[in-house]
C-alpha positions in Angstrom: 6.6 -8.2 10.8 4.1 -7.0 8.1 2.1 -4.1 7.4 -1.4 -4.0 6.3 -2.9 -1.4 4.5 -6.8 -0.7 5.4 -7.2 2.4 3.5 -4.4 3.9 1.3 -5.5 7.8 0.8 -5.5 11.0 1.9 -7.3 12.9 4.1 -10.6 13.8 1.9 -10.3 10.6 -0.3 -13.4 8.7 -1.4 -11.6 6.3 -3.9 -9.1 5.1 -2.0 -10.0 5.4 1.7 -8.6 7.4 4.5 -5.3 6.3 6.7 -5.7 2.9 8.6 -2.7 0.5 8.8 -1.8 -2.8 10.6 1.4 -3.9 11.9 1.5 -7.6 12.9 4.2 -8.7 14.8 5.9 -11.8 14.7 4.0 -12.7 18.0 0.6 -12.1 16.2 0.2 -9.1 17.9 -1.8 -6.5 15.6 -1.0 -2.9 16.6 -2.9 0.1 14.6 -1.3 3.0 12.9 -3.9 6.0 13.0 -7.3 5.3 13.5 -9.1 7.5 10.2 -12.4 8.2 10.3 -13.3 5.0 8.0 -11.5 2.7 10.3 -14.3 1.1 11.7 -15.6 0.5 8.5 -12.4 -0.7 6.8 -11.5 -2.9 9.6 -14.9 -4.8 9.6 -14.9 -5.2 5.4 -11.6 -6.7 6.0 -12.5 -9.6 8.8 -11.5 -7.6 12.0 -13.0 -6.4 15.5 -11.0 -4.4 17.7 -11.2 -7.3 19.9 -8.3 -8.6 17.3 -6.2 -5.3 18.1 -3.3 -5.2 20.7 -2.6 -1.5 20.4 -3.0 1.8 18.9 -0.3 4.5 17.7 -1.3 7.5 16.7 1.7 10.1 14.5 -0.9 12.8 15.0 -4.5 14.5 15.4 -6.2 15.2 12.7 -9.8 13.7 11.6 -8.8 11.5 8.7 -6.1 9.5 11.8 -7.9 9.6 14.8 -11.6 9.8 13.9 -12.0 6.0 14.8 -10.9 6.4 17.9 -14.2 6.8 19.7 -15.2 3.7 18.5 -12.6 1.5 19.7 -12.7 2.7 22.9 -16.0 2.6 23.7 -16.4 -1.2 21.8 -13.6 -2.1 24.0 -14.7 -0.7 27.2 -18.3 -1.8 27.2 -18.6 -4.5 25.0 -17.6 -8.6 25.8 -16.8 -11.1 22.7 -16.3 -14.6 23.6 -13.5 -14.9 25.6 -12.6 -11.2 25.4 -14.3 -9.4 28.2 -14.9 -5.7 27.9 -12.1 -3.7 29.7 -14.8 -2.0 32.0 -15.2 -5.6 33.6 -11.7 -6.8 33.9 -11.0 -7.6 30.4 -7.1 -6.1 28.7 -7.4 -2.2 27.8 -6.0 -1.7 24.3 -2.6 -0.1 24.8 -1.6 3.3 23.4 1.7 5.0 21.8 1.7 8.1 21.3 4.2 10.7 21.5 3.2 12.7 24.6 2.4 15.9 22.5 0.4 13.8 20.5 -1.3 12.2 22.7 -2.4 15.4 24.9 -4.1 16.3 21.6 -5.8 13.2 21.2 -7.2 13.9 24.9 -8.3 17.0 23.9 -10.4 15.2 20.6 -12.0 12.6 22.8 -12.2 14.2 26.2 -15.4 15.6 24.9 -17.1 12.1 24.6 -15.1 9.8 26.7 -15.1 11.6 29.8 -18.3 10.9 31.0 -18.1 8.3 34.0 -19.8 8.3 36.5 -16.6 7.8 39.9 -19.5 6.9 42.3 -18.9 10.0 44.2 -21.0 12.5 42.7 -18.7 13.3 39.3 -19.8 12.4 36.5 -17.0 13.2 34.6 -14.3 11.3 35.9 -12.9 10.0 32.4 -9.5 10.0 31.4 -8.0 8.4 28.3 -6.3 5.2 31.1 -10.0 4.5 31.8 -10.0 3.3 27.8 -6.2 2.8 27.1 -3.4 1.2 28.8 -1.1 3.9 27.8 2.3 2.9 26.9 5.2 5.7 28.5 8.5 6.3 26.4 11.7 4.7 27.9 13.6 7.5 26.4 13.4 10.7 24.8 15.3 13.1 22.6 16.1 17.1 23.6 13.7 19.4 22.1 14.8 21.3 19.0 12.3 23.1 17.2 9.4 22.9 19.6 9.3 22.7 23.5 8.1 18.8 23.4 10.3 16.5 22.9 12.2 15.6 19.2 12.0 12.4 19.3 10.4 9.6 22.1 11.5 5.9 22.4 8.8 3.1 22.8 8.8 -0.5 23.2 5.7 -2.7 24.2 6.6 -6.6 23.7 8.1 -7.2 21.0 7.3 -3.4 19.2 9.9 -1.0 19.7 9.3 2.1 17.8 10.6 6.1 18.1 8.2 8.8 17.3 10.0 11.3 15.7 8.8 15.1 15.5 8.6 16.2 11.6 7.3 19.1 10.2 3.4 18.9 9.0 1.2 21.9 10.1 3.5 24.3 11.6 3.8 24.4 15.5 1.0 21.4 15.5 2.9 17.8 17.3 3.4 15.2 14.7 4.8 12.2 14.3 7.1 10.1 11.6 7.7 6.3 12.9 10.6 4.3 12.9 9.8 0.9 13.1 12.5 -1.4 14.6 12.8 -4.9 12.6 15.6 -7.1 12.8 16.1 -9.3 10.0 17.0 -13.1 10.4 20.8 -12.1 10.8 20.2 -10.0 14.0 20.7 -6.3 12.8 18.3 -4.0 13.6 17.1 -2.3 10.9 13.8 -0.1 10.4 10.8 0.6 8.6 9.7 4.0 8.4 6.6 5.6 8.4 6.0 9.2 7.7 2.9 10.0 9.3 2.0 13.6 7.3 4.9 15.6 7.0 6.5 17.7 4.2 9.6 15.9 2.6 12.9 16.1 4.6 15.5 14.9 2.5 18.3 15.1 5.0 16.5 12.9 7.4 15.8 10.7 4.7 18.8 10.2 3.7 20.9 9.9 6.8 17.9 6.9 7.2 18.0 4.7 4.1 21.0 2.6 5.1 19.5 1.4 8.1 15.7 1.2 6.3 14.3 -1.8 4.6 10.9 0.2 3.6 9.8 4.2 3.6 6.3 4.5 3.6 6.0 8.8 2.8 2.4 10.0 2.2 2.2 11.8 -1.2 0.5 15.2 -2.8 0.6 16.2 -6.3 -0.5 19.8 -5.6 2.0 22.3 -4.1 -0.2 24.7 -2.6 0.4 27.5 -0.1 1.8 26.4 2.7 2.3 22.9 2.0 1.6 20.5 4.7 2.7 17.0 2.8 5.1 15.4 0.9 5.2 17.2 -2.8 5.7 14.8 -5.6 8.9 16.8 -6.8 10.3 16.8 -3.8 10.1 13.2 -3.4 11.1 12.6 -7.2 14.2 14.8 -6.1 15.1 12.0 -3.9 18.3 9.9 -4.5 17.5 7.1 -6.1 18.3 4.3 -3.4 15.7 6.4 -1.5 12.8 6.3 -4.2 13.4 2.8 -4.7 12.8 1.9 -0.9 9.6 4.1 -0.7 6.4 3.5 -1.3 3.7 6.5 -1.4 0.4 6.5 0.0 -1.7 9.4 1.4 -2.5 10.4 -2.0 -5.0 12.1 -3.5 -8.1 10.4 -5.8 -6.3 11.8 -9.5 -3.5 9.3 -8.6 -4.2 7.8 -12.1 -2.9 10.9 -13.9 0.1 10.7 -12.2 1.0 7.2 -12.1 3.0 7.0 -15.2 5.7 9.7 -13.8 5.5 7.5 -10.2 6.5 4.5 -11.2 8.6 5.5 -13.7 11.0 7.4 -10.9 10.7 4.2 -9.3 8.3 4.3 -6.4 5.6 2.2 -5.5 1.8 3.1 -4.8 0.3 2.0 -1.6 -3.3 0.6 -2.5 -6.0 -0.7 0.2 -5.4 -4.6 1.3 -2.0 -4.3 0.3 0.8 -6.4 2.8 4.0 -5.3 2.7 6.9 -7.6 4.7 8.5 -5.0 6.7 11.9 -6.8 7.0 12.1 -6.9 3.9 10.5 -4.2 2.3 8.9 -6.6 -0.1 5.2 -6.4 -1.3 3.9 -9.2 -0.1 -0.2 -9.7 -1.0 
């Protein structure tokens, strides 16, 4: 399993592009984390159609994840290439995972554009996001703790299993970390983990890292009011078996004058067209 970064930066970034990953599967399958604004873009400098994409998972709705999501819907749904017939004659729908808070939100964002069709009974509104999406359901769920939604909701699609973990980004708003499932050659299931946005939880960090090959935590160098990301210090405060596995991304265009201190507390910097092996937690390209 690998992990492909489109665009590495956060959410108003012009250097370094706005949130768009790929996991591949060993299948070949290529499943999308968040779907910025810039995805189209990204994906078509780097050699890809959403024809090429399996799925979708979205941590959360905000513009700089789920921007792009228009777009691959309506490519999908109305457009044929090659082989690959558009979903509204036949062809596969793109599957979905989101956690079910989420993905109420993500409704709510598209709704507005996507629920135009026509049901050939007089409403012309008869959208719904299953008209685009073959939306995958969780096959188990944690208790709410903080919220009334669920803590944490199981997927698997295939050969991606993944739980979509609640974590703490704007207050009271659903979002999502991701823990990746990836069993390594000797059969134990191990993760990579994916933080969405989300303020740094060092608990849940560490009560991970055993199990994790790779922590992929987006990354501010600002602590302003009401902090809605991880904070550089708070990450550097990090044990350092933690910092070592983690690599930061989500970060702001002044990354340069912060490098030095990065890499010297041992993290790595998530850059666009990076690969990272996701068993391993190696950069590999």
């Amino acid at each position: 399993m690998t992990l492909r970064l489109f665009g590495a930066g956060g959410a108003f970034s012009r250097r370094y592009g706005t949130t768009c990953s790929m996991v591949t599967l060993r299948s070949g399958q290529r499943w999308l984390i968040d779907c910025g604004r810039q995805a189209p873009d990204q994906l078509h400098s780097a050699g890809f159609a959403w024809h090429d994409i399996t799925g979708q998972i979205v941590t959360h709705v905000h513009g700089d994840h789920v921007y792009g999501l228009e777009d691959f819907a309506f490519i999908r749904f109305y457009e044929t290439r090659g082989p690959d017939l558009a979903s509204s004659l036949g062809g596969a729908l793109p599957r979905l995972i989101a956690h079910s808070a989420v993905r109420a939100e993500v409704w709510e964002t598209l709704a507005p554009s996507l629920r135009y069709l026509n049901d050939g009974k007089g409403n012309c509104q008869a959208g719904t996001l299953a008209h685009y999406f073959d939306l995958i359901e969780p096959v188990a769920a944690e208790p709410p703790r903080s919220n009334t939604w669920h803590h944490a909701e199981h997927f698997v699609s295939d050969g991606l299993a993944l739980v979509a973990r609640e974590t703490l980004h704007v207050p009271g708003k659903p979002s999502c970390s991701l823990e990746f499932v990836v069993d390594d050659d000797r059969g134990i299931q191990r993760i990579a983990w994916w933080s969405g946005d989300c303020t740094v939880d060092p608990e849940l960090l560490i009560g991970l890292e055993p199990r994790t090959s790779i922590f992929f935590h987006d990354c501010t160098f600002v602590d302003y009011p009401g902090q809605v990301h991880g904070f550089f210090e708070r990450l550097e405060a990090l044990p350092e078996r933690v910092r070592h596995k983690m690599v930061l991304m989500h970060h702001e265009d002044n990354l340069d004058q912060n490098r030095t201190r990065v890499e010297a507390a041992g993290f790595r910097v998530a850059m666009p067209g990076q690969i990272y092996d996701l068993v391993s937690g190696q950069r590999i390209a």
